[in-house]
C-alpha positions as CSV (number, residue, x, y, z in Angstrom):
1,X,2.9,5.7,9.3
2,X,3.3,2.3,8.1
3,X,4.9,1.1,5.5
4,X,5.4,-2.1,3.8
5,X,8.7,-4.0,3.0
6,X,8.0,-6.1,-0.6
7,X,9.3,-3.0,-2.4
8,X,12.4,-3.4,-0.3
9,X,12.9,-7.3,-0.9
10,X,11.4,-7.9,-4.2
11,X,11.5,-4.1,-6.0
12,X,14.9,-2.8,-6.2
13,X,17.9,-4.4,-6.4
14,X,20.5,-4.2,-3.7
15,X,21.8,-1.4,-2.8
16,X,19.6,1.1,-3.8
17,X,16.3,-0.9,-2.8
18,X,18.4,0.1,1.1
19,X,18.8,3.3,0.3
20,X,15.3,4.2,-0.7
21,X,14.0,2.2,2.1
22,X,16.0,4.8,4.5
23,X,14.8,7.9,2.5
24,X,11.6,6.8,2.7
25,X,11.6,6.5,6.3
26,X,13.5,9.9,6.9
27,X,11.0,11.6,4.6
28,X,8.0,10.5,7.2
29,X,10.4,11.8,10.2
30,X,10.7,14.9,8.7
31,X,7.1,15.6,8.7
32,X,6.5,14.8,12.4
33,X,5.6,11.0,12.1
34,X,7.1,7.9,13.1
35,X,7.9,5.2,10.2
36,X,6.6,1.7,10.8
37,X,8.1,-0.8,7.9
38,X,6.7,-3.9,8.4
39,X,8.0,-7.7,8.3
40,X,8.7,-10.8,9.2
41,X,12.1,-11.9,10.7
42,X,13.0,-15.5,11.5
43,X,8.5,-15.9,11.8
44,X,8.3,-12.7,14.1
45,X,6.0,-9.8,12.8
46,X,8.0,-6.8,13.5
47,X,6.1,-3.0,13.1
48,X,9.0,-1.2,12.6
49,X,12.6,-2.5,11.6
50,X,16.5,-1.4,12.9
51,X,19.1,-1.3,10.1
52,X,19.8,-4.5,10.8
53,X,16.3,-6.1,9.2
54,X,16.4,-3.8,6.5
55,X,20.1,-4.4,5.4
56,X,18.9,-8.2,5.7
57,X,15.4,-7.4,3.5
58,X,17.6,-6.1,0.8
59,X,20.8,-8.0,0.7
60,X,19.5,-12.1,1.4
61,X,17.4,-13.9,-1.3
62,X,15.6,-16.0,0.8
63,X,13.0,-12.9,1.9
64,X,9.2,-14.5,0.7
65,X,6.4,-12.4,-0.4
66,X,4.1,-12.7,2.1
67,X,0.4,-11.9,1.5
68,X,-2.9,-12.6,3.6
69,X,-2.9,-16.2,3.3
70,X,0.7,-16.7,3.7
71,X,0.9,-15.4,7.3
72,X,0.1,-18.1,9.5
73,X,2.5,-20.5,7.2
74,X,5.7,-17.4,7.6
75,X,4.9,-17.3,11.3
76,X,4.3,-20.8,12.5
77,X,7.6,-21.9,9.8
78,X,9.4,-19.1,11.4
79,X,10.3,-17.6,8.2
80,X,11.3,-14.3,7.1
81,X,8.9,-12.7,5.0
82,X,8.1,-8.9,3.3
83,X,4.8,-7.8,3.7
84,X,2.5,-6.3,0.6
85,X,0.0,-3.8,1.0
86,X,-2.9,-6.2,1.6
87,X,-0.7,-7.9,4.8
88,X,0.6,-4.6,6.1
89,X,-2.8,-3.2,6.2
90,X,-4.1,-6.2,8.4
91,X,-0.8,-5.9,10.5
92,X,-1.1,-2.0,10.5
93,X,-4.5,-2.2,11.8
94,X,-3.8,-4.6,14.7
95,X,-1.1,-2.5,15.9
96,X,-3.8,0.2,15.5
97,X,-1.8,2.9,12.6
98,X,-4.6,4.1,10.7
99,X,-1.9,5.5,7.9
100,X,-0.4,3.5,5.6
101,X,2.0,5.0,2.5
102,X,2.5,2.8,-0.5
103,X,4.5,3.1,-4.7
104,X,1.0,1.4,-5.8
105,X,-2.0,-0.9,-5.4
106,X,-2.7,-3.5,-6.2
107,X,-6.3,-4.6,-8.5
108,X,-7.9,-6.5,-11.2
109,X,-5.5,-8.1,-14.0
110,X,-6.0,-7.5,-17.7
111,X,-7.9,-10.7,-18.5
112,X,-9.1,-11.1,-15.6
113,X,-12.5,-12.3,-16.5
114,X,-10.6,-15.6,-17.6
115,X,-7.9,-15.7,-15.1
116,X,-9.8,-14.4,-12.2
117,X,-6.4,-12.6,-11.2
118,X,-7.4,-10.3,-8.2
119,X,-5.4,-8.5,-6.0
120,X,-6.2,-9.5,-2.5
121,X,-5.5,-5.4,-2.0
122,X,-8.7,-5.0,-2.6
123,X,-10.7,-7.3,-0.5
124,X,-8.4,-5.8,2.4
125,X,-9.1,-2.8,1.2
126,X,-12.9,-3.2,1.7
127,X,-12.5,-4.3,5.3
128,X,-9.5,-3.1,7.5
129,X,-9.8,1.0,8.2
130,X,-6.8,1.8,7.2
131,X,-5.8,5.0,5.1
132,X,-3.6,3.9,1.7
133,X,-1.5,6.6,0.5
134,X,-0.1,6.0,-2.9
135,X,0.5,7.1,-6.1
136,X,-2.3,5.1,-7.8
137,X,-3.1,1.8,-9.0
138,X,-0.1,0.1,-10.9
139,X,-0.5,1.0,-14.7
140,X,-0.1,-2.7,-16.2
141,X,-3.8,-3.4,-14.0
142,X,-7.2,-2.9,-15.6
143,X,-7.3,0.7,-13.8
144,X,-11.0,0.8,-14.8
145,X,-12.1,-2.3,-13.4
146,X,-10.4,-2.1,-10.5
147,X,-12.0,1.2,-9.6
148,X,-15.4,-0.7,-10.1
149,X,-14.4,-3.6,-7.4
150,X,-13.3,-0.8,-5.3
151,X,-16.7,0.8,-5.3
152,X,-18.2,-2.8,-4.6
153,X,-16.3,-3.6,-1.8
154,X,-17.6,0.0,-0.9
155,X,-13.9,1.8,-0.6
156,X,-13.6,5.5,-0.8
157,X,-11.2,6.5,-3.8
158,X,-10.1,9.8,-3.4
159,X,-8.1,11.8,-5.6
160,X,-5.6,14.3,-3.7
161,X,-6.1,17.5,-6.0
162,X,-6.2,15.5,-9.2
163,X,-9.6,15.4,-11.3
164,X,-7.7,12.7,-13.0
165,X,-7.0,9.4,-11.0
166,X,-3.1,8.5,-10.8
167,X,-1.5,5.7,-12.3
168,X,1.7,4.9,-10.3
169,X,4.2,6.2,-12.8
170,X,1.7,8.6,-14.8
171,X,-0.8,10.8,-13.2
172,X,-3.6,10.5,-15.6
173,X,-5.2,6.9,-15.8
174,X,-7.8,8.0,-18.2
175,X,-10.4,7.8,-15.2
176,X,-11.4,10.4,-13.2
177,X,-11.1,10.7,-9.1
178,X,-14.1,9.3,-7.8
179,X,-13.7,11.8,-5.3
180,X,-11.5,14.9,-4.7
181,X,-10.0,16.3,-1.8
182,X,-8.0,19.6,-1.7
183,X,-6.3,18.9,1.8
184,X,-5.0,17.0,4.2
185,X,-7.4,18.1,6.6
186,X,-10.3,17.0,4.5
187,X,-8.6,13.5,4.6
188,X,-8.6,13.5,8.6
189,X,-12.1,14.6,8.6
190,X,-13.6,12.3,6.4
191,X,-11.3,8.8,8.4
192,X,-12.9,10.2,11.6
193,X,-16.6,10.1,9.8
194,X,-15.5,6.8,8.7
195,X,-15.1,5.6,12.5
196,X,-18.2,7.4,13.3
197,X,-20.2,5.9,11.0
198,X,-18.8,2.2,12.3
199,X,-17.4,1.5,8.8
200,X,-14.8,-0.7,8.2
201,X,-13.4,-0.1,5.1
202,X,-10.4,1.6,4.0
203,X,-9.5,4.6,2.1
204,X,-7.4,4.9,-0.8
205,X,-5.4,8.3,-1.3
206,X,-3.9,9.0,-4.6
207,X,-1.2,11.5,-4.8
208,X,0.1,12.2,-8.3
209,X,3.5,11.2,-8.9
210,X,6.2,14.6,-9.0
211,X,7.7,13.0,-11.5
212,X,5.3,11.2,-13.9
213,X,6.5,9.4,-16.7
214,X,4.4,9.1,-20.4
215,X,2.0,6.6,-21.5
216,X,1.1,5.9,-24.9
């Protein structure tokens, strides 16, 4: 299962941005999978980091944020760089993990139609098969018109026993689950038709948060 590091570097401050980092990890153990944080150390993509990169992620201040387009520039500089969910899915997918779990996603900005602020999440998302579990898209986007570049880019959203789509801290958006699936099975089934089919898209998975907070 992969997972990505920017929540690590750029989330939570030291130490407890560590300490989640190594719950995280022991919570996919626990259920029979193998964690795969993802970085770059010293311009070396690494799928899977030792306490040693991870203590480094949290503690040193010189960690980038590396997207899609900042890649090539991390690597060939031979910088050290935390991946977000757009540039773990690519790296995911080359190292061929079809699962990736994630806080949120990222999506259209409020304002966007002025700023053109896009998340590059979603053009990843509509091109690299890889499976996003999360707990939503992030609650200061435009949930709305992300969900409608979503469907563009021709994404599966599925809902994971919630009529309601999540919203990262709260589990109702105000927009319902394009699609809803009541198991984990009915996820495996429906990324093996994706293969079958030939398309290349990902799937986003929201999971309601446990413990959702309220939005006015």
């Amino acid at each position: 299962v992969a997972l990505e590091s920017t929540t690590i570097s750029h989330g939570m401050p030291y130490p407890r941005n560590i300490e989640v980092a190594n719950e995280v990890e022991a919570m996919v153990r626990s259920f029979g999978s193998v964690p795969a944080t993802i970085a770059i150390i010293d311009g070396v993509v690494k799928i899977g980091l030792d306490e040693v990169d991870l203590v480094r992620l949290a503690k040193s201040t010189a960690i980038r944020k590396a997207s899609i387009r900042d890649l090539a520039y991390v690597c060939a500089n031979k910088l050290s760089a935390a991946t977000t969910v757009a540039s773990t899915m690519r790296i995911a997918n080359m190292a061929d993990i079809s699962v990736f779990a994630t806080g949120g996603i990222g999506g259209v900005h409020r304002g966007a139609e002025k700023s053109f602020d896009i998340s590059a999440d979603i053009i990843e998302l509509g091109k690299t098969p890889v499976t996003v579990v999360c707990a939503g898209i992030k609650s200061i986007l435009d949930i709305g018109k992300t969900l409608e570049m979503l469907e563009t880019h021709g994404v599966p959203v599925l809902g994971y026993q919630a009529e309601s789509f999540p919203a990262f801290f709260t589990n109702d958006s105000g927009f319902p689950s394009p699609l809803v699936v009541q198991s984990c099975s009915e996820v495996a089934a429906m990324m093996v038709s994706q293969r079958l089919l030939g398309l290349r898209s990902g799937i986003v998975l929201g999971v309601p948060n446990p413990r959702p907070a309220a939005m006015e």
